[in-house]
N, C-alpha and C positions, 0 to 999 in steps of 0.2 A: 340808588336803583330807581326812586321813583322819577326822578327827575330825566332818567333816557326816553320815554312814553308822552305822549299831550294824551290829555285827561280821557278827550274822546278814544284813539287809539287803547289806553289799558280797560276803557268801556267795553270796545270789541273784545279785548283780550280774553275777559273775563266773561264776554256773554259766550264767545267760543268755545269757551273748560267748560261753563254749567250744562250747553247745550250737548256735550261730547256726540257733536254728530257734524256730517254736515248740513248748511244751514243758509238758507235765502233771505233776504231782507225784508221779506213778506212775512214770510213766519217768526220772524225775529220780532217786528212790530205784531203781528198777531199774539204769540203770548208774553211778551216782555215787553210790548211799546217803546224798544229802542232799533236802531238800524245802523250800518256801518258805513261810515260817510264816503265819501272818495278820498277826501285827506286821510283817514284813519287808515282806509284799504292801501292806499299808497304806503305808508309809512310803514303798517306791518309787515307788509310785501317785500319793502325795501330792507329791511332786519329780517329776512325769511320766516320770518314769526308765522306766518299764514302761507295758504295757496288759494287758489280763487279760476272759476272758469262757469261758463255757460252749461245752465240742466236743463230741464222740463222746461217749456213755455219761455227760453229763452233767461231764463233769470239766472241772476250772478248768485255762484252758491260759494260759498266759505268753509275753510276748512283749515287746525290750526296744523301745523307742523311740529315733530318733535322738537326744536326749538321751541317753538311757541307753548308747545307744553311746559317745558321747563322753564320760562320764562315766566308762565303763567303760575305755577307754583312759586315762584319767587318774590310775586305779587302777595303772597301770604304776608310776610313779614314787611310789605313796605309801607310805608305809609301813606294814608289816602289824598288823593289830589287836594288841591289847595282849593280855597272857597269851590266849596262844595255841599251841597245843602246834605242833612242828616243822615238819610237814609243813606248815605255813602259810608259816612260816620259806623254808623251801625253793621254795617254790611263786612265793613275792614276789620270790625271786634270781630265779628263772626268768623272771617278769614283768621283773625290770629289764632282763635281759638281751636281751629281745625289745624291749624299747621303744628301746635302745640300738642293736640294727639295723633298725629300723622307721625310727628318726633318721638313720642311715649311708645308707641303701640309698634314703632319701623314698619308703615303699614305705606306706601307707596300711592302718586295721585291717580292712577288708573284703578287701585284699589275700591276707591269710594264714585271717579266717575266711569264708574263699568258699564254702563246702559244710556243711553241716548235718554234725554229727559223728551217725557210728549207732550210736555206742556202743561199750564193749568186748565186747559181746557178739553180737558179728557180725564178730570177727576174723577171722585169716587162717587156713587148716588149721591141724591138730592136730600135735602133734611127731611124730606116725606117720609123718610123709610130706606130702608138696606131694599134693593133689587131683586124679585126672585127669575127674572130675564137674566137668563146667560149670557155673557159681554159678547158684544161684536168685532169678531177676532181679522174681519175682514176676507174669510174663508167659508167655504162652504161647511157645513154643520158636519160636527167630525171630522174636520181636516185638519185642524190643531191649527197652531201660532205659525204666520208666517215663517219661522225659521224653520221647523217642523217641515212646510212644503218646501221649504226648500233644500233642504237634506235628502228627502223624500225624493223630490224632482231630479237632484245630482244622479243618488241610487240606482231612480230609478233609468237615466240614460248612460251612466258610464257602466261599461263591459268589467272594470275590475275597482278597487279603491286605489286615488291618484289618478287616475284619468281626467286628462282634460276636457273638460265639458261648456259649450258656447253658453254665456250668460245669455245672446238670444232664446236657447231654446230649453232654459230655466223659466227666464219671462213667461215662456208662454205656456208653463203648465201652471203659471200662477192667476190664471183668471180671477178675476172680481176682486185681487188686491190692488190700491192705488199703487202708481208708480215712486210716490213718494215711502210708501211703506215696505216697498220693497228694498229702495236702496237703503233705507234707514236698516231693516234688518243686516243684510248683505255686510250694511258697516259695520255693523257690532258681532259680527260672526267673525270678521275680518279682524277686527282690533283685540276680540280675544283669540285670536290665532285658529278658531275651529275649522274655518276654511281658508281657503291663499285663493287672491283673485289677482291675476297674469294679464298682461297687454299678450296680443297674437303678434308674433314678431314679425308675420307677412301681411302687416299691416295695409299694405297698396291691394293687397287682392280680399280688405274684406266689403261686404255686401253692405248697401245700406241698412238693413233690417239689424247686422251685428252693429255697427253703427251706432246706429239710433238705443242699441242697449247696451253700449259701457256703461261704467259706471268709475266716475271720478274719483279715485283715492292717491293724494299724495298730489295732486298737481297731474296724474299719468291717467289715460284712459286703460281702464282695464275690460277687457272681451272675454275672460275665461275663468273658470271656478276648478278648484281641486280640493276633493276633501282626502283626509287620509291619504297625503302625499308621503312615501316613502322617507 
């Protein structure tokens, strides 16, 4: 098994399952100091292991595929590249040991990567002291967690539940959340099944404004949100 992957390529592999989101090479070097090469993006690509296309500011975002899931679970048990300095070493115990209670427990890998990780750079306070500042949820005070508006936002434009509703005009009751936090929620709403997000099938006739607000899952631009679809 290990021997189908170059060392960089099951690097990606693996920064794609920890990240369960998707994910740009900016932020990938901002909290893990690694990036995905062009040879590595070629090769995943080519084994459908990943999808990959242009977001915000033009950067190539990442994203894996249910192959690539499963493939990435299979990296549990393989063993770790060849000269490879320790902390690989240590990383692949850490791996076995999870696979080892994924097996005891029959507990599945979306079980444990259920949330998009934020990074280490949105830990917990400082050693000064625990925080008595409310976290900044990126909302206005009382409006709850991004996903919150945006359940909120579907409610409150769709006529019944299951209604098709334009990810445009979600965006834009989400003022003052970055764009990145929005499709980070979006995804993890999406992966655990609480919303379905649709391509507009009259794709030739949508506006730039829907445009400019899909949101890339699976390789597909998607334009529409449904919650409590029949």
């Amino acid at each position: 098994m290990a021997a189908d992957l170059s060392t960089s390529a099951r690097q990606a592999l693996l920064a794609l399952l920890v990240r369960a989101d998707r994910v740009s090479n900016p932020e990938l070097r901002k909290d893990y100091r690694i990036e995905i090469t062009k040879s590595a993006r070629e090769e995943l690509a080519a084994a459908k292991l990943i999808v990959f296309g242009k977001g915000p500011r033009n950067a190539i975002f990442y994203e894996l595929t249910d192959l690539g899931w499963a493939r990435a679970r299979a990296e549990f048990r393989s063993p770790p590249p060849d000269r490879v300095a320790g902390a690989w070493l240590l990383h692949y115990a850490t791996l076995r040991h999870l696979a080892a209670h994924l097996d005891r427990t029959d507990h599945q890998l979306a079980d444990v990567f259920a949330e998009p990780d934020p990074g280490p750079s949105t830990g917990g306070p400082s050693t000064g002291g625990p925080s008595t500042d409310a976290p900044d949820s990126g909302a206005p005070d009382g409006a709850g967690s991004v996903e919150d508006r945006i359940r909120s936002a579907y409610h409150e434009l769709a006529a019944a539940p299951g209604d098709l509703v334009a990810l445009a005009a979600i965006r834009q009751r989400l003022t003052g959340v970055d764009r990145t936090e929005q499709d980070r929620a979006l995804t993890g709403l999406d992966r655990r099944r609480e919303i379905h997000l649709d391509p507009d099938p009259a794709r030739h006739q949508l506006t730039p404004e829907a445009r400019d607000a899909a949101i890339l899952i699976g390789g597909e631009a998607k334009h529409l949100i449904t919650i409590g679809r029949p």
